[in-house]
N, C-alpha and C positions, 0 to 999 in steps of 0.2 A: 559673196558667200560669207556666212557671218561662221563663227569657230565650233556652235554647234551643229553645224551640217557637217564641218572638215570632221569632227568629231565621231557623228553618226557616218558617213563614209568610211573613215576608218578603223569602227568598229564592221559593219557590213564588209567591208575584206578580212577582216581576219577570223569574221565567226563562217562568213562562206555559209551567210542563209537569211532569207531577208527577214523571216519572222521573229528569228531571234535578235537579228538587230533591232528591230521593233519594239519587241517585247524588255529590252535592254534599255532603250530610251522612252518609253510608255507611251509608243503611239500606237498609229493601223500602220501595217506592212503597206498599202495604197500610198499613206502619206511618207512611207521611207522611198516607194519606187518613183513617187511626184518630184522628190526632194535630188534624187539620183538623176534624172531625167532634166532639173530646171538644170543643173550643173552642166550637164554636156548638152544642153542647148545653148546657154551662156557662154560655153569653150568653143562649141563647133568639132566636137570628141566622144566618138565611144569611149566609156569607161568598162564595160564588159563585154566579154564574148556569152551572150546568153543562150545559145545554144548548147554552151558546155554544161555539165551538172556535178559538182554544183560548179555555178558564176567563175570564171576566171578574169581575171585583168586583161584586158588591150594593152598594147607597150603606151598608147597615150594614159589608160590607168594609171600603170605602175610608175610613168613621171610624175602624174599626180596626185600618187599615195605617197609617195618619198615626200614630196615636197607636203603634203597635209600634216605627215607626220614630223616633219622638223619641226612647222612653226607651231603645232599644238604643243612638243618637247620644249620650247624657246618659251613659248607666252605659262607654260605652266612652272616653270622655272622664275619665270620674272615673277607669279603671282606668290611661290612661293617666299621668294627673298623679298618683295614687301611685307607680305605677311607677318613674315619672321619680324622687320625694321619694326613695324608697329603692333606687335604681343608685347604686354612686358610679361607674360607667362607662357611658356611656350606648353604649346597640345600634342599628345602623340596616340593616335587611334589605334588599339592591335585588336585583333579576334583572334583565338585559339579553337581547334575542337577543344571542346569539354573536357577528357582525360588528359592533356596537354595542358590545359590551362586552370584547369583548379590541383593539380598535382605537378607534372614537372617542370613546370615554367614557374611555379611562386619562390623558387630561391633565388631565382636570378631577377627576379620583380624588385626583391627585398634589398639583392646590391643594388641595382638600377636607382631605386628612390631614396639608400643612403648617399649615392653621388649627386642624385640631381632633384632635392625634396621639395621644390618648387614649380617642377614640371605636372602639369596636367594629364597624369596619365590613364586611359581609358580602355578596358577591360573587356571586348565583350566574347562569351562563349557560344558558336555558331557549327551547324557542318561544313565539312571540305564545301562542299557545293556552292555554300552561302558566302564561304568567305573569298572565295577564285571572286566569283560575281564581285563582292563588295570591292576587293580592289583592283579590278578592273574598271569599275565604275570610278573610282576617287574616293568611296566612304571611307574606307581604313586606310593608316599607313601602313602596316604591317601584316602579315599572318601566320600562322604557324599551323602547320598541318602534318600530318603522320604521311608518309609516303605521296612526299611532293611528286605535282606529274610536270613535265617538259610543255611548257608554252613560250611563246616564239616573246611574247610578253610580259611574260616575268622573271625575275631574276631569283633563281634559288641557293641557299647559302643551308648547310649543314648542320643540323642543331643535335638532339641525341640521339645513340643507338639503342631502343629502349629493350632490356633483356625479356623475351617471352617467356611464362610458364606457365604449367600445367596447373592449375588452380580447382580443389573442390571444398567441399563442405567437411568440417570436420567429422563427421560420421561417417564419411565414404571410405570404402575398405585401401584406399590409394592413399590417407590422409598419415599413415605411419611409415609411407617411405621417405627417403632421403632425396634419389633419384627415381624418375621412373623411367622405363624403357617405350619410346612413340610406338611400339608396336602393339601396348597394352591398351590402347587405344580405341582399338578394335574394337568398334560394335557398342564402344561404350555412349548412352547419353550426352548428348551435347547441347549446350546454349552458343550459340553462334549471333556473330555480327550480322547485320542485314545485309540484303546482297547487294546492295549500292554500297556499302560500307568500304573504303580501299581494305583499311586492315584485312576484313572476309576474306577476302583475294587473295592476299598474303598468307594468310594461316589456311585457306585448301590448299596452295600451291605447295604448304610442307606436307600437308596430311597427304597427296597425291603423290610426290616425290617418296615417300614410304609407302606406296601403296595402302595409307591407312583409310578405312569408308567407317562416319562416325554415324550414329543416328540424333541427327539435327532433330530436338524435339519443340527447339523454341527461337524466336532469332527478335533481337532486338540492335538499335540503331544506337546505344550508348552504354558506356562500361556498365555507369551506375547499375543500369537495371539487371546487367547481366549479373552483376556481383551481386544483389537480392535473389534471384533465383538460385545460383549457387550454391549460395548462403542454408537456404533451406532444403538441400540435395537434389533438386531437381535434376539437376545433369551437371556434369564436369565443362571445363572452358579452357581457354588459353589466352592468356591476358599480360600485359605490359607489365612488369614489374612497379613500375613508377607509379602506378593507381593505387594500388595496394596496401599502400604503406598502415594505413587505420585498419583495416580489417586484418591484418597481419597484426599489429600491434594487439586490437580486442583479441582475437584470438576466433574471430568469425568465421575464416578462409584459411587454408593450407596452402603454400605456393611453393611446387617442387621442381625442380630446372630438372630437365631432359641431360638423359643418360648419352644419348648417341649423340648429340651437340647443343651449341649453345645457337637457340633463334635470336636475332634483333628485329625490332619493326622500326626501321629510319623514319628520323622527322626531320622537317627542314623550317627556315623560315623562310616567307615570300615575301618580295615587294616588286611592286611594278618600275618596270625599265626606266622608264621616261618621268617616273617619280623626283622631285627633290626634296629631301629627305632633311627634317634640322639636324645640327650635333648633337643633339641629344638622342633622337631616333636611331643615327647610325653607333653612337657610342652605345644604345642599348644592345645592336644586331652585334657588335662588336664583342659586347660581353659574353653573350650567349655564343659566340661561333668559336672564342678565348679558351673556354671551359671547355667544349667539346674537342678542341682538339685537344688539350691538356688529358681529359680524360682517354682518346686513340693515340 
């Protein structure tokens, strides 16, 4: 069994679906159940109870997931510390959503590459979705996502608590208060996140806990666009202080923090468990985890 079977194996137990395992390593779900199938012919071992739904482990599995998972954890470790021996530049892959990465991540970028201005470091702006996937796969070291979710596979480490407000267009009759009260809320226009979006989720869960119902007239999958619509009165929003910062400045957007309390939308950074990580990668997570606590 060569390491990309142990591989696909132990992706196929933790996604618990063979299509997706498939579709994770770019084959047919046939060639993942072939590939499942030559291994416990070669053992003399069920590896699932297929009766269950979805797939569970046999106890001879789950010895031979442990065990798949060390020496994958072992050989990717060795790949990394040669790798490291022979860069004389070392590379560090991060993805951010988009609001996180062109707004509250570029200050910590900027101490990051005055300590280490030799390092390769590489940028890219992606969705939650895309970037779990990317490192899981191995493409990124790093990620940084708004309301990190719990997988059994990644490690999550606390980055900022971004303050919410109530943001409209300077013509809207809300744009001369100080505070405003969520019950004002009522009925009013709204641009909303996409409903795949975690933020969305987050900001109904407050609008619900007040009992507020808005009328969603627009819903888009990134700040950007929602702050263009705003921008020209289309409807009112609720947006992460940290994006803002330009359009508060031009004087584009009003951005009023709530009377009855302060929202945060937590972010976190991710990196996968069984990753190893250069000094320089961890001393970047280090920086960013530094500041957030300084700032709680």
């Amino acid at each position: 069994m060569n390491l990309e079977t142990a591989k696909l194996f132990c992706d196929l137990v933790e996604l618990k679906n063979f299509s997706r395992a498939a579709e994770l390593h770019g084959v047919s779900q046939s060639a993942v159940s072939q590939q499942i199938a030559q291994i416990e012919m070669d053992h003399k071992i069920q590896l699932f109870d297929r009766k269950k739904r979805p797939v569970e482990l046999t106890t001879s599995g789950e010895l031979f997931y442990r065990a798949c998972k060390d020496i994958l954890e072992r050989y990717n470790r060795l790949s990394n510390e040669l790798s490291q021996l022979n860069q004389t530049t070392c590379s560090i892959h991060l993805a951010a959503i988009f609001s996180i990465g062109m707004h509250t991540l570029q200050p910590y970028i900027k101490k990051f590459m005055a300590i280490y201005p030799d390092v390769n470091l590489s940028i890219e702006y992606e969705n939650a979705k895309d970037i779990y996937e990317k490192l899981l796969r191995g493409s990124i070291d790093i990620g940084v996502v708004a309301l990190p979710r719990r997988d059994r596979n990644i490690q999550n480490f606390p980055f900022e608590n971004e303050p919410l407000l109530m943001v409209c267009s300077p013509d809207h009759p809300f744009s001369s208060e100080t505070e405003v009260e969520i019950h004002r809320l009522q009925g009013e226009k709204f641009i909303a996140f996409a409903s795949d979006v975690p933020t969305r989720s987050l900001i109904d869960s407050i609008l619900t806990r007040y009992g507020i119902n808005v009328r969603v007239i627009m819903e888009f999958d990134n700040i950007e666009t929602i702050k263009r619509a705003v921008e020209i009165n289309s409807g009112i929003s609720i947006l992460p202080k940290s994006s803002l910062r330009m359009e508060l400045s031009g004087g584009s957007l009003k951005a009023i923090p709530f009377a009855n309390e302060m929202f945060y939308r937590p972010t976190g950074i991710i990196v996968r468990k069984d990753r190893t990580l250069s000094k320089a990668a961890r001393y970047l997570i280090e920086l960013m985890r530094k500041d957030f606590e300084a700032d709680v």
